[in-house]
C-alpha positions in Angstrom: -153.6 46.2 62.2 -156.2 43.6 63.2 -158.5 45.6 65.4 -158.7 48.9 63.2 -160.9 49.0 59.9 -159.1 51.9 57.6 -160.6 54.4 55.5 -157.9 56.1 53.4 -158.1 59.8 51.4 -155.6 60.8 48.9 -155.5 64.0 47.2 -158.6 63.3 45.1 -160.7 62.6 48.2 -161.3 66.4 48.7 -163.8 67.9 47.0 -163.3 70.1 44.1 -159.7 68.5 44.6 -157.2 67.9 41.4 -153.8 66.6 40.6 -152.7 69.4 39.3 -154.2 71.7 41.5 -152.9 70.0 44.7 -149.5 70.2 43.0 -149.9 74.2 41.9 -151.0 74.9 45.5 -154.5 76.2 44.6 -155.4 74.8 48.1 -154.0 76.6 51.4 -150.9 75.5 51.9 -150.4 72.6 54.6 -150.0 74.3 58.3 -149.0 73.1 61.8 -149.0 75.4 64.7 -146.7 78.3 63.3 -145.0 76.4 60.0 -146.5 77.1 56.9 -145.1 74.8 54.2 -144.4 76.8 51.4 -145.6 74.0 48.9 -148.0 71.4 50.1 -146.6 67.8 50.2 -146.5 66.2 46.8 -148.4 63.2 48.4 -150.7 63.3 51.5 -152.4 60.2 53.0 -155.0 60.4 55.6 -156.2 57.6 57.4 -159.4 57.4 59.7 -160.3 54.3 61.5 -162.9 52.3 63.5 -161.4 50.3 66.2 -163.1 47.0 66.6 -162.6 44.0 68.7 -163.3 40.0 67.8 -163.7 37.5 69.6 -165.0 33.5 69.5 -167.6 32.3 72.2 -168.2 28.2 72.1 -171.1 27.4 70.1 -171.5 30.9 69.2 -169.3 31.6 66.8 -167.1 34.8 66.0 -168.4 38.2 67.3 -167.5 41.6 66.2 -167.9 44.3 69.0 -167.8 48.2 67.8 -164.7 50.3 70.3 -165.2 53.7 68.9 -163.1 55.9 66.5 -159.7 55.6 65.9 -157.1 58.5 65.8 -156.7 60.1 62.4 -153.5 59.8 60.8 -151.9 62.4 58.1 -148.6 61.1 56.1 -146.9 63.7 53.7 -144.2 63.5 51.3 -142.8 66.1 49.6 -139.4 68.5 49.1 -138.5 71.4 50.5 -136.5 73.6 47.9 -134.9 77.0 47.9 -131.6 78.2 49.2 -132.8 77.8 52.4 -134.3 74.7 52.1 -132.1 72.6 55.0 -133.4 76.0 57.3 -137.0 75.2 56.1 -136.6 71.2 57.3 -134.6 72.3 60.3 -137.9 74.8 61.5 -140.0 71.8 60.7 -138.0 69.4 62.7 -138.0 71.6 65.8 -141.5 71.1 66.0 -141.5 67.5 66.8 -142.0 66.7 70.6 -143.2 69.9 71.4 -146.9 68.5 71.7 -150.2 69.2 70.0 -151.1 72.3 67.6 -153.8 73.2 64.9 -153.0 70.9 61.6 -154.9 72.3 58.9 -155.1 73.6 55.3 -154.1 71.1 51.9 -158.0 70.1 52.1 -157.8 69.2 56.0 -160.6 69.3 57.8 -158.3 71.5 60.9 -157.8 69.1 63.9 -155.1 69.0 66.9 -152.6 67.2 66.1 -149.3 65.9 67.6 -146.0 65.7 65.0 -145.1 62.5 65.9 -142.4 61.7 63.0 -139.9 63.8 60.8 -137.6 62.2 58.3 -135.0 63.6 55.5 -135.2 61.1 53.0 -133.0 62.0 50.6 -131.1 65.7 49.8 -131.5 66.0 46.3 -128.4 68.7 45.8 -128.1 72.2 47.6 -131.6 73.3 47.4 -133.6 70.1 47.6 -134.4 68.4 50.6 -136.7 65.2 50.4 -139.1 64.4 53.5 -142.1 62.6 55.1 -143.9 63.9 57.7 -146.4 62.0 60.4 -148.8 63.5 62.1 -151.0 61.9 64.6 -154.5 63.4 65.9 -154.6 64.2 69.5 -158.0 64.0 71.2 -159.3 63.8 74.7 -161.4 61.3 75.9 -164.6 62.4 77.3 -165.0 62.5 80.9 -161.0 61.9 81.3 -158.8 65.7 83.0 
């Protein structure tokens, strides 16, 4: 994306954060609105940008003119095991297009949040389900009802 400079955090962006204590669950366990996931994504990207605009001007050259903050972005990956694990994806699924809720926990700083994608990317036998989650910060512009 052109206009949008990204600043990317992994799992060992978070203070005091660890491989293997991301994957043990030593954090609180990723949450949005009522779902708890039981086991944080295995892999968790958030992105933060700074929207920016260029533009040439004859004899001027190229100018660089700062928009504001971009929307934050949280990508997860993970699986959802158990006997009930297709029940666990189908709670999580339900909760896409029903609009913004409190995303927090994993070593999130809590925001509002809007789940904007849900995939199954792969059932792994009876009690495995694979899938990637999107979530999409929703804030209000100042001044705008």
């Amino acid at each position: 994306n052109r206009g949008c400079r990204r600043f990317r955090t992994s799992w060992n962006g978070f203070p005091g954060a660890t491989r293997q204590g991301w994957r043990n669950g030593w954090m609180t366990n990723l949450r949005f609105k009522e779902y708890v996931f039981r086991h944080n994504p295995a892999r968790l990207k958030v992105s933060r940008c700074q929207k920016v605009s260029r533009s040439c001007c004859y004899g001027v050259g190229e100018h660089l003119q700062l928009l504001g903050n971009g929307l934050t972005v949280v990508e997860g990956e993970g699986e959802l095991f158990g006997v009930d694990a297709l029940e666990q994806f189908c709670a999580l699924q339900k909760l896409a297009g029903q609009g913004a809720g409190l995303l927090s926990g994993a070593g999130l700083e809590p925001m509002q949040a809007v789940l904007e994608e849900v995939e199954m990317v792969g059932v792994g036998g009876q009690e495995l389900v694979e899938y990637r989650v999107r979530f999409v910060e929703e804030r209000k512009a100042k001044g705008w009802s």
